[in-house]
C-alpha positions as CSV (number, residue, x, y, z in Angstrom):
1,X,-8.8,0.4,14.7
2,X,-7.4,4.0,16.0
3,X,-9.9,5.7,14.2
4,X,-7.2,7.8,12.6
5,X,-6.1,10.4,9.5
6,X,-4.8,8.3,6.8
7,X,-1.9,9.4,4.4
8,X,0.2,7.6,1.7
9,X,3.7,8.5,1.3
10,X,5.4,7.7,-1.9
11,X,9.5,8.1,-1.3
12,X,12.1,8.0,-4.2
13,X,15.1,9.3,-5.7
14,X,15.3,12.5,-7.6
15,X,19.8,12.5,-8.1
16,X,22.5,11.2,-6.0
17,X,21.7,12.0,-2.6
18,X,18.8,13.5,-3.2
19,X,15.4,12.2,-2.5
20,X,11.4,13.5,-3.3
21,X,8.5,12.6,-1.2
22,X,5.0,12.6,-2.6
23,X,2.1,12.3,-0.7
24,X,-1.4,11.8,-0.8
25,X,-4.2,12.2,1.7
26,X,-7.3,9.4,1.9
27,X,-9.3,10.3,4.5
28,X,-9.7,11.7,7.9
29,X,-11.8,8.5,9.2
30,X,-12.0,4.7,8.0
31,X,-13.9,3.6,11.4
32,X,-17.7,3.2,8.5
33,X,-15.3,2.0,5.9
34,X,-15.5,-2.0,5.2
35,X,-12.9,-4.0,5.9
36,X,-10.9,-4.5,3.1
37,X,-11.7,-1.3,1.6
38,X,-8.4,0.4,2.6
39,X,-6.1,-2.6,1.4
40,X,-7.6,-2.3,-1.8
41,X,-6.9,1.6,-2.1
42,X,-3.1,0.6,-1.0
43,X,-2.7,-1.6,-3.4
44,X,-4.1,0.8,-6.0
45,X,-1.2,3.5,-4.7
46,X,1.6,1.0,-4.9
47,X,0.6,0.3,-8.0
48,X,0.5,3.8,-9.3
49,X,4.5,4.2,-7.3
50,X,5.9,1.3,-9.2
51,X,4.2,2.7,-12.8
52,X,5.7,6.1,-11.7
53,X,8.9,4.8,-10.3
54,X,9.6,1.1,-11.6
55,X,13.6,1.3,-10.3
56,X,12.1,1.7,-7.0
57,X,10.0,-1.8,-7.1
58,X,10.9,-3.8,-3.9
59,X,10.8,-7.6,-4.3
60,X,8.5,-7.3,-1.4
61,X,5.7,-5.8,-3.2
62,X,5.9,-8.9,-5.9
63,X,3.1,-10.3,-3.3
64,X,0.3,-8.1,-5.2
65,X,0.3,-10.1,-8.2
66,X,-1.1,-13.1,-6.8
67,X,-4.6,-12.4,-6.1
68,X,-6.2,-13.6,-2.5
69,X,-7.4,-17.4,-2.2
70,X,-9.8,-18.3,1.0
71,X,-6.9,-21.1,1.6
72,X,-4.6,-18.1,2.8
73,X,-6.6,-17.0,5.4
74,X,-7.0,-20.7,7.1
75,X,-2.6,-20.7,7.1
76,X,-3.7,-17.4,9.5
77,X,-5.7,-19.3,12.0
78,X,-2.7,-22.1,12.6
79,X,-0.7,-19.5,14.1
């Protein structure tokens, strides 16, 4: 949409107080991409975070489990 650089960041905890950042560049441009085509690469990277870092696994990310149903998308369009 902004046609801009896009970088993950990957924060956790190295000792008390003390915190690491990990980052890793995808590309300068998605603007050709497909849709969907980014998602699916961030879901890839969280993936990789929690195998790297499982005591940092937010109950929020418990969503990537389920896989997508057509249904979901319809609850989208009542709003």
């Amino acid at each position: 949409m902004n046609d801009c650089s896009i970088v993950f960041a990957h924060f956790y905890k190295t000792k008390r107080g003390h915190y690491r950042m990990d980052t890793e560049f995808v590309a300068d441009s998605i603007k050709d991409w497909k849709e969907g085509d980014l998602t699916k690469i961030y879901v890839s990277y969280v993936e990789k975070c929690i195998r790297k870092e499982p005591a940092n696994y937010l109950w929020s990310h418990r969503r990537w489990k389920h896989e997508y149903k057509p249904e979901y998308g319809e609850l989208l369009d009542r709003k």
